[in-house]
C-alpha positions in Angstrom: 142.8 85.2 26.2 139.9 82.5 26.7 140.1 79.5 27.8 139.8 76.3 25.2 136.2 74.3 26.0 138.0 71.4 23.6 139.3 68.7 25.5 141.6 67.8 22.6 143.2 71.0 23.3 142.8 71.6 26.9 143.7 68.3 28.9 142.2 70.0 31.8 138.8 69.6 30.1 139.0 65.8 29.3 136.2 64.0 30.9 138.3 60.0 31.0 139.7 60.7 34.3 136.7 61.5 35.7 134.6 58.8 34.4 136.7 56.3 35.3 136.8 57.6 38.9 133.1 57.8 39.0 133.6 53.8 37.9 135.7 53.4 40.0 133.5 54.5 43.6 130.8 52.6 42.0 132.6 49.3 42.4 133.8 50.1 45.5 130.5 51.0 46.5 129.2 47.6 45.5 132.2 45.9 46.7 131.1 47.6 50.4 127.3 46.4 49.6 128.1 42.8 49.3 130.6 42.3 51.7 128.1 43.6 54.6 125.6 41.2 53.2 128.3 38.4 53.4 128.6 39.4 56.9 124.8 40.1 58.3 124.1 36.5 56.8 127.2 35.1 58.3 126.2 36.2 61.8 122.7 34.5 61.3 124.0 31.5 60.1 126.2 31.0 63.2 123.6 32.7 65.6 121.1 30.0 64.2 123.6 27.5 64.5 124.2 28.0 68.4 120.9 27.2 68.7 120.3 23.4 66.6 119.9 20.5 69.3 123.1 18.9 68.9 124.8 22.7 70.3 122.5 23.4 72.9 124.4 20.4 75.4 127.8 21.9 74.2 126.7 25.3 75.2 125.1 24.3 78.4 128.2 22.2 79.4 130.1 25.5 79.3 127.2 27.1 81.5 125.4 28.9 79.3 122.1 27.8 80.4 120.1 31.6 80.7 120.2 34.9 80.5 118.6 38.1 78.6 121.6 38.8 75.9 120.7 36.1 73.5 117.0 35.2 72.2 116.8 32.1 73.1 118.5 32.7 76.9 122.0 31.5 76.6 123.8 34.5 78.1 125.0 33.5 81.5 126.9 31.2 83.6 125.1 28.7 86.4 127.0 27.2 89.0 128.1 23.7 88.6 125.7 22.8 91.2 123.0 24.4 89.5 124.2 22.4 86.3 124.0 19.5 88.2 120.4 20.1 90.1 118.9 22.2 87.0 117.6 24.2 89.1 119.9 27.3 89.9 119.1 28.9 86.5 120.2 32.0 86.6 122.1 34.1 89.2 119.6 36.9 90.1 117.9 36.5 93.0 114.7 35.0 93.1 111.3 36.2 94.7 110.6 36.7 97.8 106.9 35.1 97.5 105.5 31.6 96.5 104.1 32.0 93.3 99.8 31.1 93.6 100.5 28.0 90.9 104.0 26.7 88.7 102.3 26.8 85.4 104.6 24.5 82.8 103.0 23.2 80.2 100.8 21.1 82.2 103.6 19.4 83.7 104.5 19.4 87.1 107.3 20.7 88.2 109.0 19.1 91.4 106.9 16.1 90.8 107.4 14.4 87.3 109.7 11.8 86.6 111.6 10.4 83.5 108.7 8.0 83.8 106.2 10.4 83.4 108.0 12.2 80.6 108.4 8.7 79.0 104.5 8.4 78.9 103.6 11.2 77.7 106.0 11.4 74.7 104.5 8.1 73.9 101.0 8.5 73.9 101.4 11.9 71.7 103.8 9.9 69.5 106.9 12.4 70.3 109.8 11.5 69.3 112.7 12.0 72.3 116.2 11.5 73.0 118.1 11.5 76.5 121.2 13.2 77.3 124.0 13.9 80.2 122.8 10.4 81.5 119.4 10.9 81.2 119.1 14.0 83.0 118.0 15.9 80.0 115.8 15.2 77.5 115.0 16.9 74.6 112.3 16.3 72.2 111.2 18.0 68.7 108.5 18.6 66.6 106.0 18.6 68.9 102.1 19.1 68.2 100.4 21.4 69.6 97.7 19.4 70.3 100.3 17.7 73.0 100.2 20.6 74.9 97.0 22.3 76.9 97.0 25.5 74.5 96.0 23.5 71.3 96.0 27.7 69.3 99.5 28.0 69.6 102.1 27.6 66.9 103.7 24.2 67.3 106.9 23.2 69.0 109.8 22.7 67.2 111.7 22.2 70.2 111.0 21.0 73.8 113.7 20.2 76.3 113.2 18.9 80.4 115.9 18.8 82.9 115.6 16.4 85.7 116.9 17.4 89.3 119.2 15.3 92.0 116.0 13.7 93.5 115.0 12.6 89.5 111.8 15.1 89.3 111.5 17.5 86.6 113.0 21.1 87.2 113.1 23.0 84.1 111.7 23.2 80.5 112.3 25.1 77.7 110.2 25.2 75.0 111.0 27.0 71.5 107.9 27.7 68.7 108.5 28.9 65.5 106.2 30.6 63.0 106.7 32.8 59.8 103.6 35.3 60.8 104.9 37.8 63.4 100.8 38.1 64.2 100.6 34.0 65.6 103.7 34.8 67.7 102.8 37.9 69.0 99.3 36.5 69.6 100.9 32.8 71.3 102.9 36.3 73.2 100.2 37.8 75.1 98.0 34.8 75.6 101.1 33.0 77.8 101.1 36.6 79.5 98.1 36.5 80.8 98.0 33.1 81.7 101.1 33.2 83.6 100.0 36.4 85.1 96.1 35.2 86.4 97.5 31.5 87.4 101.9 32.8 88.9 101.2 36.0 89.8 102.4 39.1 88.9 105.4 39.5 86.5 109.0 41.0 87.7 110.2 42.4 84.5 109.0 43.2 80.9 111.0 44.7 78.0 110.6 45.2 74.2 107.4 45.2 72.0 105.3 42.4 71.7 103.1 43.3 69.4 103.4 42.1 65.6 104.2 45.9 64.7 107.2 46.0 67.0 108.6 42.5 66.4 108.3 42.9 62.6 110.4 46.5 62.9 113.9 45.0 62.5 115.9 41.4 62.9 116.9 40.4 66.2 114.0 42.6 67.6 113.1 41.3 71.2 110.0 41.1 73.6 110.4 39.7 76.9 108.7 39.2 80.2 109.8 37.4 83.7 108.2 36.0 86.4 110.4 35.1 89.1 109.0 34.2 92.6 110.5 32.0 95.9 109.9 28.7 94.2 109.2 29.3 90.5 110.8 31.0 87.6 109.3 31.5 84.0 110.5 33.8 81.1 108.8 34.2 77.7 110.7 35.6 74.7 109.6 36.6 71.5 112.7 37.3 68.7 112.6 38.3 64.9 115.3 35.7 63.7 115.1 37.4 60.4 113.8 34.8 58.5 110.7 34.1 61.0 109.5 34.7 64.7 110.2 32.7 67.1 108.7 32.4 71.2 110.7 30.7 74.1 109.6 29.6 77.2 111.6 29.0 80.0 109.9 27.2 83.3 112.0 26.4 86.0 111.2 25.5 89.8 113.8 26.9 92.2 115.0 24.8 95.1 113.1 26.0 97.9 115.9 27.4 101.0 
């Protein structure tokens, strides 16, 4: 006896079940597809978020003030002394060396006051706001004509932290550019810079070129310069939507 190949008469043969099973991992499939979407944009929404102006004073009144986890540095706790000085950035130690100059931006570290600051926000028209009693100041948009390295992409975010004794201590300085190529470029010529005028750097990590930045979101180039009286640390992060650099320039209390 053979077997029926008509699924009228052999139930075994009907192809409904199966069809509507194949239906049935299809949605489940998609179902899968746009929840992780949901998700990947939900965590760059609220890693973006951490990072707006008004959040930065919330984060760094918690501590999180520097450190390698996070693109733009938040990652580890200071002391509250170092809170209150601005100086005690992170908790590695530092070098054991004075560094041959404190590059910054052209400001001068140890030395510049609110005053100073003041002026110079004025006569480049950029807009500023004080915070923690005027200990902090951040300012935005900032040409890059402002600056002594006219090439580079501009700033969309610059922020200076006064000391006990009122002179500046730290900046941190964010750019942002769609073109992996300008930040990767902005990249090496701060690298060399800080390498001819600081000294040698004490760490690197990542790919800085525009190949390895553009590989995947969240990809991350650093490199640190830390010596007895001056700290700097340039990042360069694929946020996904864009590239972004950060510098960090900090002088360190001298023991």
């Amino acid at each position: 006896m053979t077997a029926s190949l008509d699924p009228a008469l052999d139930p075994a043969l009907d192809p409904a079940p199966l069809e509507a099973a194949r239906r049935g991992s299809a949605r489940g499939r998609r179902r899968w597809a746009r929840w992780a979407a949901g998700a990947i944009a939900a965590l760059l929404v609220a890693a973006t978020a951490l990072h707006l102006p008004v959040v930065r004073p919330w984060l760094a009144a918690r501590g999180h003030t520097g450190g390698a986890v996070c693109p733009f540095g938040y990652g580890r706790a200071t002391t509250a002394a170092g809170r209150r000085s601005g100086r005690d950035r992170v908790a590695a130690p530092r070098g054991t060396t004075a560094a041959h100059a404190r590059p910054a931006l052209g400001f001068d570290l140890d030395h510049a006051t609110a005053a100073d600051l003041a002026r110079w926000a004025s006569a480049n028209s950029v807009s500023c706001e004080l915070h923690h009693g005027g200990t902090q100041i951040e300012c935005s948009q900032v040409p890059a004509a402002a600056l002594p390295d006219a090439g580079a992409p501009g700033i969309i975010s610059l922020a200076f932290a006064l000391g006990d004794d009122g002179t500046l201590a730290s900046i941190r300085a964010v750019r942002r550019d769609a073109d992996a190529a300008a930040i990767a470029a902005a990249f090496a010529a701060l690298e060399h810079q800080l390498t001819a005028r600081a000294g040698p750097p004490i760490a690197r990590a990542g790919d800085a070129t525009p190949d390895g930045l553009a590989t995947a979101t969240l990809r991350q180039a650093m490199v640190e310069y830390r010596f007895a009286d001056y700290r700097a640390v340039v990042r360069a992060t694929n946020m996904g939507d864009g590239f972004v650099l950060t510098e960090d320039y900090a002088a360190l209390a001298r023991s």
